[in-house]
N, C-alpha and C positions, 0 to 999 in steps of 0.2 A: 270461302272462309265461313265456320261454322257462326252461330249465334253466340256461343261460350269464348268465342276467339275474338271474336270480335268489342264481347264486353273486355276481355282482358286487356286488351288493347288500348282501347276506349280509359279504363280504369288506370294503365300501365302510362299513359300520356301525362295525365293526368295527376302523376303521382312523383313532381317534379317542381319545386319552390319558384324555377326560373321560367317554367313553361305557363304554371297559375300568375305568375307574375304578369306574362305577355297574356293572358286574356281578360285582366281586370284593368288592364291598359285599351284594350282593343273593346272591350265592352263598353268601357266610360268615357270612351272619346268619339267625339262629335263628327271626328273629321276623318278621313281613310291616311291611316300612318303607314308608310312604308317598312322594310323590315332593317333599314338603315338609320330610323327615325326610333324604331323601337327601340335598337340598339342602342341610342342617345341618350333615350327616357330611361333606359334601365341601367346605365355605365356599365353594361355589356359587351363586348368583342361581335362584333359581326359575324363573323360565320359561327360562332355558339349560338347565336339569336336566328340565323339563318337556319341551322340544324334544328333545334327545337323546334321554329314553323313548321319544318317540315315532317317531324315525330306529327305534331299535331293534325299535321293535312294528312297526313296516312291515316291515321286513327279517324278521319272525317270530323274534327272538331272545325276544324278551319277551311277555307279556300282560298284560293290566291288568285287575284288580276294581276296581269301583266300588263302596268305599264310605260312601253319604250323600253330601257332597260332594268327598270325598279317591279321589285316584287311586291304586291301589297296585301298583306292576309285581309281577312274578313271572318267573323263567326259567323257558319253556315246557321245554326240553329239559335240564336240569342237567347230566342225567350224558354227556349227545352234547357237550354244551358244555366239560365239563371234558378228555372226551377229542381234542377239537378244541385244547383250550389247550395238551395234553400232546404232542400232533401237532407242534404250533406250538415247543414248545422243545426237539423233538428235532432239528427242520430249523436251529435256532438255532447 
């Protein structure tokens, strides 16, 4: 995947109300929420919350533990990501 495919990608994840939704959850919480939990937090449908993680894990925003049978994202990059967001509302 070229560098240009990769930003689109990246940008394209990213460019989705219910997917910024699940990382300003997963940023501010303390604790490792599963993707059944995030669904909870957002009065989300499960597999839409499930599908988005998973836009996201392609794109390399996210990663996922597997634990037992629950999936639990993770932001691979936190602190790249919050300065991406601080990027994002200065161009605002």
């Amino acid at each position: 995947m070229s560098s240009n495919e990769k930003v689109y990608s990246l940008l394209k994840a990213l460019a989705n109300e219910n997917r910024l939704k699940i990382l300003q959850v997963l940023t501010a919480s303390q604790q490792p929420i599963h993707i059944e939990g995030l669904s909870r937090i957002l009065g989300k449908d499960y597999s839409a919350v499930y599908r988005d993680v998973e836009t996201l894990e392609k794109a390399g925003i996210v990663g996922i533990y597997i634990v037992g049978r629950s999936r639990v994202p993770y932001i691979r990059k936190k602190d790249e990501l919050n300065k991406l967001f601080d990027l994002i509302n200065t161009l605002l």
